[in-house]
Each structure stands twice: as structure tokens, then as C-alpha cells.
N, C-alpha and C positions, 0 to 999 in steps of 0.2 A: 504494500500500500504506500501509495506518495505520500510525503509529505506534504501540508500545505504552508509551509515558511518556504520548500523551495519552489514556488509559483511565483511567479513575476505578476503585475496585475493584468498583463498582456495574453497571461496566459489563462489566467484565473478566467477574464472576459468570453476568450474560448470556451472555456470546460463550462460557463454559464451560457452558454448559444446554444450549446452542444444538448444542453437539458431542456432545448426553448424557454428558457430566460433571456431577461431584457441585461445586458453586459456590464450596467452600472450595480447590479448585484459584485461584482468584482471588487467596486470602488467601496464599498460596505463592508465588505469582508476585510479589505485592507484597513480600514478604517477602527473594527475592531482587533485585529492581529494587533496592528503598528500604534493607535493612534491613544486608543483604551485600553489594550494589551490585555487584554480579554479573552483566552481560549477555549472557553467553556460556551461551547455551541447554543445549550440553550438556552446563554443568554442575551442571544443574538436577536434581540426585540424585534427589529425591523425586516427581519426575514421570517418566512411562513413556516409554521412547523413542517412542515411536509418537506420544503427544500433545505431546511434543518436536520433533518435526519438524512434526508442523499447525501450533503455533506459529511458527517458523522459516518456515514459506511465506506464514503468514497477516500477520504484524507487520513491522514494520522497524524497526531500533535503532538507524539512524545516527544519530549524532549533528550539532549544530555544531562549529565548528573556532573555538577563540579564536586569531585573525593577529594582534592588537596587544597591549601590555596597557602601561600608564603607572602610574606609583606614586609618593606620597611617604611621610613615617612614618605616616599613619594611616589613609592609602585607597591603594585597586587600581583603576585601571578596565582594563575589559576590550572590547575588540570581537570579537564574533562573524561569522563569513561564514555562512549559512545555504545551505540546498542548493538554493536557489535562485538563489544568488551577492549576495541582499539583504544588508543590516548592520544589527546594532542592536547597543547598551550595556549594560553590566551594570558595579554599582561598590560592592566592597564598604570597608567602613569600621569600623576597630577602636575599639573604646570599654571601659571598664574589667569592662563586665558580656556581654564576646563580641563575636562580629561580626554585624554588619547587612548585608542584602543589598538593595541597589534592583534592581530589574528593571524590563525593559523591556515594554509589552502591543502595542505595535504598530510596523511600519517606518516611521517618520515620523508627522506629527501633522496634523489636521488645524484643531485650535484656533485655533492663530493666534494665540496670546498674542504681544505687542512685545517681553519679557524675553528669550522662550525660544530659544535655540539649536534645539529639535527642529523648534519647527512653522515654522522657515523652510523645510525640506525636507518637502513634503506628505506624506499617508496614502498608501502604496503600497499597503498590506494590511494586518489585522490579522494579531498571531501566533496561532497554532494555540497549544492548550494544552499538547501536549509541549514548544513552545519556549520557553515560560516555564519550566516543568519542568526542560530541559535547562539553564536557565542555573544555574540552583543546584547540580545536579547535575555540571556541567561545572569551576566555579567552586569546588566543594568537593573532586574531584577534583585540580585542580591548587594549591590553597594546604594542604592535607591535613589541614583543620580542619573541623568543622559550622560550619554557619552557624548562628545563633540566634535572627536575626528577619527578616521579608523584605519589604521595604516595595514596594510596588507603584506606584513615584515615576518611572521612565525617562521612557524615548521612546517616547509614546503617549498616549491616553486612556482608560485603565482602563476605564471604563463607558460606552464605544464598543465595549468588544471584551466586551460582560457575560458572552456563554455560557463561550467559552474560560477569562475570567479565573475565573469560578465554577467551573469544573472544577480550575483550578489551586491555588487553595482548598481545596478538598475534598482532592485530593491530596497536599499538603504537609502539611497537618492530620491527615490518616488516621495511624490509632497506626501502623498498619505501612507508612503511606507514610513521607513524611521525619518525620512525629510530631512538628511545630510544634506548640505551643499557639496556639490561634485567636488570645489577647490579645497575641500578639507575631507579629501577620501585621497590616499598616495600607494602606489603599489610599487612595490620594489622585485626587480628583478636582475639574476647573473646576469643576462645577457644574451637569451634568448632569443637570434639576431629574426628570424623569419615571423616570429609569432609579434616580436615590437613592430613591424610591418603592419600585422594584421590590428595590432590594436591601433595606431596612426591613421587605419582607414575606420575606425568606428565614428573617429572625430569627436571623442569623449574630454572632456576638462579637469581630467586628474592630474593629481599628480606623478609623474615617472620619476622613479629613485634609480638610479643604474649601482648597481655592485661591480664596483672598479675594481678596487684594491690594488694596484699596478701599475706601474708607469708604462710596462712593457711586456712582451710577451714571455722573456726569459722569466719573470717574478713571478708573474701570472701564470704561468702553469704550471709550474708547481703548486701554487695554493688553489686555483680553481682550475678542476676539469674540463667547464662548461669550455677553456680559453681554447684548447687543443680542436674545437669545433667549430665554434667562433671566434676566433685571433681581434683583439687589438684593434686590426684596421679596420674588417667588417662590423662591430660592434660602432668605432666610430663614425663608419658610413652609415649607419644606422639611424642614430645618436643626430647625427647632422641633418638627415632629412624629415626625421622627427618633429624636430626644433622646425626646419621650413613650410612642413605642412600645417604644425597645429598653433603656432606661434608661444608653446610652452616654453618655459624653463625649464630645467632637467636639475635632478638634484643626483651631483657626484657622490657615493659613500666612498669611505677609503677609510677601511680599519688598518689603526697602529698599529706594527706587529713588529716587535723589539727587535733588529739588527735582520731582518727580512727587506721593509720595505718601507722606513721612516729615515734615512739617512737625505742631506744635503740635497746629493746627485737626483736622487729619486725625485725630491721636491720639485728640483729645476726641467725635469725631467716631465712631469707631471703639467706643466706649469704651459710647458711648452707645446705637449699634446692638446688641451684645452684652452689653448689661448683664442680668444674673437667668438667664442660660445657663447651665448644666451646659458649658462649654467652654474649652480653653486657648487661647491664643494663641501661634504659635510667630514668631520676628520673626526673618527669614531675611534675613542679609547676602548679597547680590548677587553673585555669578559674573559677571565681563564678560569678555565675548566681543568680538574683534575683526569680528566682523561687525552686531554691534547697539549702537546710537548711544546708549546709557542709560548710568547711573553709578550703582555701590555710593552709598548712604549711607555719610558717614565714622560714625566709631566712638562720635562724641559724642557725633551725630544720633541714632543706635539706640537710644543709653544714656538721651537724653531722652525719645526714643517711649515707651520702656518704663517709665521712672519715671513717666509723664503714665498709661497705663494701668494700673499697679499703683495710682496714689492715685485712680484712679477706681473699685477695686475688682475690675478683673481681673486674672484667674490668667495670669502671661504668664513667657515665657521668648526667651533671644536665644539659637539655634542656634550651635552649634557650628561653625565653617568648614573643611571637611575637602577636598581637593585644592586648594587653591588655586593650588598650583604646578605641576600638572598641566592636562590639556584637561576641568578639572573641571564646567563648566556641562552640562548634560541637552541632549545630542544630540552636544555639540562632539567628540569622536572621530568619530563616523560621519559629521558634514560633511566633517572633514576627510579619510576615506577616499574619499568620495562627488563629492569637487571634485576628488583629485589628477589 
């Protein structure tokens, strides 16, 4: 049985024609899902009993079940069991203008980045697009706040899982789904050079996060696999026409990783690739993990990266570090669910 979180209200309209209903039955249903957050059918006033109960046989509303949650002052993570008894993460994080949500798009990863805590446990499956859904909706539920922006950064590769995630999109954005504004929804991805193509022609107003990490292709492949596929160049021919079709900005990541790929050279290096881009640079202090053999850049290191590409004339910033005293790196709760 489907779910009905992962219905689009495009599709909802459908499944209401299909019954000989009038398709604003859709905009009703969303209305209580998103609006009243109401999942108890019967108390769906404004629909007839009788297409109250097609509903109730046709849908399923269970949700996930959060089993963990860790916290310091300005993050929550959370693990979810799915009904399949799978795990994934979700972690939100307070900042002066609301909270932010990461979400997860799939059970394990199957990139293979050397930083990342997710992709040492593989791709089981992508999530369905309810289950993206429900983590916001689960997560807003139990801290009794909206959320306000929902980045698309877990455990997964966002454009590995394109259909669902575009569903998810759609839904969070709808005035009478959860009614995000598109410019505060950011998906981040390796570098997934054909599928950035496909989302460039959707003509969507998110935001794109590219996971750089690398000046070049010698650093970059060894820390990401995705690089051995997609190189360097084609990711920023990519990157470039991106920027020309949709008139976005791109937001650069680039995790410190101590005597890898925070030195001088790398700076100028970096500096030089991105130079005349419509792009920011975000310069991400390091999450370690006791199961990956890498090291944070110290605090110096960052401070110099960053001044060497501000006088090179890029727009750069050093991230905020938010769980550190927590199982804060991307995946590390559901390993540690996954090995007990």
C-alpha cells in the first residue's frame, strides 16, 4: 500500500479523477496532511464519509519511529527505524534566523568518499519520497517548532535517488504542503555530472551545494570515487552551465582534511579553478570519526585557507561547527546502530 506523504498534490488530483472526484479534493487532503497535520482520516470534516474510507483502504500513514536522538546547544540528531527495520539520520540545527533540517535521501551511500562516515556502510536502497517527507514531518512533531530550511546533506546521494528527491521538492515547496520557499531548500551533491544536467533543465530555484573537496584531480581521487567518473573538468563544465542557465549561485563545500588538502598551494590552486564564478565557497571543518584514519585541519590552517582565497578574490566562508560533541559526522549514529 502507498503511502500518502509520498503523493505530490499533482498526483493526489489524479488518484481523485480516477475515483470521479472533483481534483480540488487533493488541495484538502494537503491541507490536512501539511497545513493541520492531521492524519486521522476521520477527521477529515470536509470530505464524505464514503471517500473517507476509499482513502483509509487505498493509503497508508504509518509513519517512522525516531529510537535515538543525541543533542548539544545547537543540534539534535535523530535516528529513525523504518518499516523495514532499515536506519537513517536526520539533524536539525539552530541558528539565529530558525532551524535547519539535513535529511537523509538514501540507506547508506554508495560514493565512497574516504571522509565520510555514510558511504563506509553501502547503498541498501534509496528512500521513497514519503520518507524524506516523514522526517520533517516527524522531527517537527516532536521539537514543536517548523522547521525553516531543509538541506538535502545526510546519508545518501541526493541525485542517485533524482525521482523521489524531486517529489520531495515539490512537496515541501507546495503553499499547502509544508510551504518552504524553494531558496531555502539546498541539495548537495558529489558531483553527479549527467543527473546536474537533468536537474538544470527542471528550472527549479534551489539551492546547489557541489562537494568539491579538491583542487584537483590527483587529491580528489583518492578521497572521492564519484572523481574517477566525473574528473574535475567535467564536473566544472557542468558547474559552468548550470550557473548560465539558471542564473544561481553554487555553493562550493570543501572539507579541511589535515595535510590532504588544506595546504597554501591547494588554496591558490582552488582559487584559481573558481575564479569569475557566480559561486561561494563554504570551508567545512572536519567531523572525525573513530573509524576513518583522516584529521580536522587545526583552526589556523582554515583561517589561512580562507584569507589565501579571499585575496585571491573569492567569496568564501568557514562553517559553523555544530555537534561536535555529539555522533555528529553524516552517517555516524546509524553505524553505530548498525555494528551494535
Amino acid at each position: 500500500m502507498n503511502s500518502i506523504y509520498g503523493y505530490t498534490r499533482e498526483k493526489l488530483e489524479d488518484y481523485f479523477l480516477s475515483k470521479g472526484e472533483k481534483k480540488f479534493k487533493a488541495l484538502q487532503v494537503f491541507e490536512w496532511l501539511y497545513v493541520h497535520k492531521i492524519s486521522d482520516v476521520d477527521l477529515w470534516s470536509n470530505l464524505k464519509k464514503e471517500l473517507r474510507e476509499e482513502i483509509k483502504k487505498d493509503f497508508s500513514f504509518e509513519v517512522p519511529k525516531i529510537i535515538r536522538e543525541e543533542r548539544d546547544t545547537l543540534t539534535r540528531k535523530f535516528l529513525f527505524e523504518l518499516q523495514d527495520g532499515e536506519h537513517i539520520e536526520s539533524v536539525i540545527m539552530y541558528h539565529d534566523y530558525g532551524i535547519s533540517i539535513c535529511v537523509s535521501s538514501q540507506v547508506g551511500c554508495n560514493m565512497g568518499c574516504a571522509f565520510c562516515e555514510s558511504g563506509r556502510l553501502k547503498k541498501v536502497r534509496n528512500l521513497e519520497t514519503y520518507e524524506l517527507v516523514l522526517q520533517v514531518l516527524e522531527i517537527e512533531k516532536r521539537i514543536g517548532e517548523r522547521i525553516s530550511s531543509v538541506v538535502i546533506m545526510g546519508i545518501g546521494e541526493p541525485l542517485d535517488n533524482y525521482e523521489n528527491v524531486l517529489n520531495f521538492i515539490r512537496i515541501i515547496n507546495d503553499a499547502k504542503g509544508l510551504a518552504l520557499g524553494i531558496r531555502h531548500i539546498t541539495l548537495s551533491t558529489s558531483g553527479l555530472v549527467p543527473k546536474i544536467y537533468d536537474l538544470m533543465k527542471e528550472k527549479i530555484q534551489i539551492n546547489l551545494a557541489i562537494s568539491l573537496h579538491a583542487p584537483n584531480d590527483e587529491i580528489r581521487n583518492k578521497i572521492m570515487k564519484v572523481n574517477q567518473v566525473y574528473n574535475i573538468s567535467q564536473l566544472m563544465t557542468a558547474i559552468k552551465d548550470y550557473i548560465a542557465v539558471t542564473s544561481r549561485r553554487i555553493t562550493i563545500e570543501y572539507v579541511m582534511l589535515k595535510g590532504i588538502n588544506d595546504g597554501k598551494e591547494c588554496a591558490l590552486e582552488l582559487a584559481h579553478l573558481l575564479q569569475g564564478l557566480n559561486i561561494y565557497v563554504n570551508l567545512i571543518p572536519y567531523n572525525e570519526t573513530n573509524h576513518i584514519n583522516l584529521m580536522k585541519s587545526d583552526e589556523k590552517t582554515i583561517k589561512a585557507f580562507c584569507k589565501v582565497l579571499k585575496e585571491q578574490g573569492i567569496n568564501v566562508t568557514i562553517r559553523k561547527e555544530f555537534g561536535s560533541k555529539i555522533s555528529a559526522a553524516c552517517g555516524q549514529l546509524r553505524s553505530k546502530e548498525v555494528e551494535r
